[in-house]
KOLMARSE-18717 format. One record per residue (C-alpha): residue in three letters; x, y, z. Coordinates in steps of 0.1 Angstrom, whole numbers, plus 5000, padded with zeros to 4 digits. Layout:
% residues N
R  residuo     x     y     z
R      Ala     X     Y     Z
...
This chain:
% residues 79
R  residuo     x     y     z
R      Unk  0825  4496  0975
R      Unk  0841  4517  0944
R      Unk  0840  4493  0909
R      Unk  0869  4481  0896
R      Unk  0884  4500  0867
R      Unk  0879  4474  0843
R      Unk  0846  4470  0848
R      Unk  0840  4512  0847
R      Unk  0860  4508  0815
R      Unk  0834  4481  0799
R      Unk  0803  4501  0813
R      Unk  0818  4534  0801
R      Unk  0825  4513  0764
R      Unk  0791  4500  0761
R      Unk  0778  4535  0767
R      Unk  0797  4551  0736
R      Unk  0791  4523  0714
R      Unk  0751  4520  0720
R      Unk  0743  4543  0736
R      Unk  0698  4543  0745
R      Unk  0697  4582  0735
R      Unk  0724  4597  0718
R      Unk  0736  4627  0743
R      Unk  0764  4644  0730
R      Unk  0776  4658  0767
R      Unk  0768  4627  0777
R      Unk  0792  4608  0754
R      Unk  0821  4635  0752
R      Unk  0820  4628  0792
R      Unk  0825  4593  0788
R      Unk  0852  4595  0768
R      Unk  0866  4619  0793
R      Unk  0864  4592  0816
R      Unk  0879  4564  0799
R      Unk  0907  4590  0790
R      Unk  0912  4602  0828
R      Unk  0913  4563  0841
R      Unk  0938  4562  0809
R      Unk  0964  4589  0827
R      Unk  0959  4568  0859
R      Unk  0973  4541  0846
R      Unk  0942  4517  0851
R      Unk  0937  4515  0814
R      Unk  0959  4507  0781
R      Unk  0965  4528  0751
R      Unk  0945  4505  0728
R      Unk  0913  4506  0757
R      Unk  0915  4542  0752
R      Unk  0917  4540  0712
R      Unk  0890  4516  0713
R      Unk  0868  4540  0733
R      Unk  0878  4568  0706
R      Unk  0867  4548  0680
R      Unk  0834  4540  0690
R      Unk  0825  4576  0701
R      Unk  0835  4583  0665
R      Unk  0811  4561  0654
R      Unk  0783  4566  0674
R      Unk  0784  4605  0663
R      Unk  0788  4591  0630
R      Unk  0756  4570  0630
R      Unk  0737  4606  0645
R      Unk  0751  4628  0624
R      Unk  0726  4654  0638
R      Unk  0735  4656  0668
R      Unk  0771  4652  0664
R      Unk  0801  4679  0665
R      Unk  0791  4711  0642
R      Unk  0801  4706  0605
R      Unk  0817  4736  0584
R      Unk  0798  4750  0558
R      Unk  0822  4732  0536
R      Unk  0811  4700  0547
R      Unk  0775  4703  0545
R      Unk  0778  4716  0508
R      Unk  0799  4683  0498
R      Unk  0777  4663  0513
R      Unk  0743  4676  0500
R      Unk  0759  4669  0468
């Protein structure tokens, strides 16, 4: 029997705000998740902010393993 959306939804949310190993792929598919039940119509535009928000802040918090930073970046904050 398929899940209901809502409760992919909260599954998919717990996964991008604590996630037990920090998988970029992992986490970037997720999202991709939340954002394809989004354009179904199963989800609202602030479920889908929400889950933008803490897949921001999850790469945040591993900053290592997050999205590539410019040389720029790295310079500023090294100081």
């Amino acid at each position: 029997m398929a899940r209901p959306e809502e409760e992919r939804y909260t599954d998919l949310l717990r996964h991008l705000a604590a996630p037990s190993r920090v998988d970029p792929d992992g986490l970037v598919e997720s999202l991709r998740e939340v954002e394809r039940l989004f354009s179904m119509g199963h989800l609202t535009q602030a479920q889908v902010d929400a889950a933008r928000e803490a897949y921001a802040a999850t790469i945040e918090r591993e900053p290592a393993q997050g999205p590539p930073k410019s040389p720029e970046t790295r310079a500023d904050e090294a100081g």
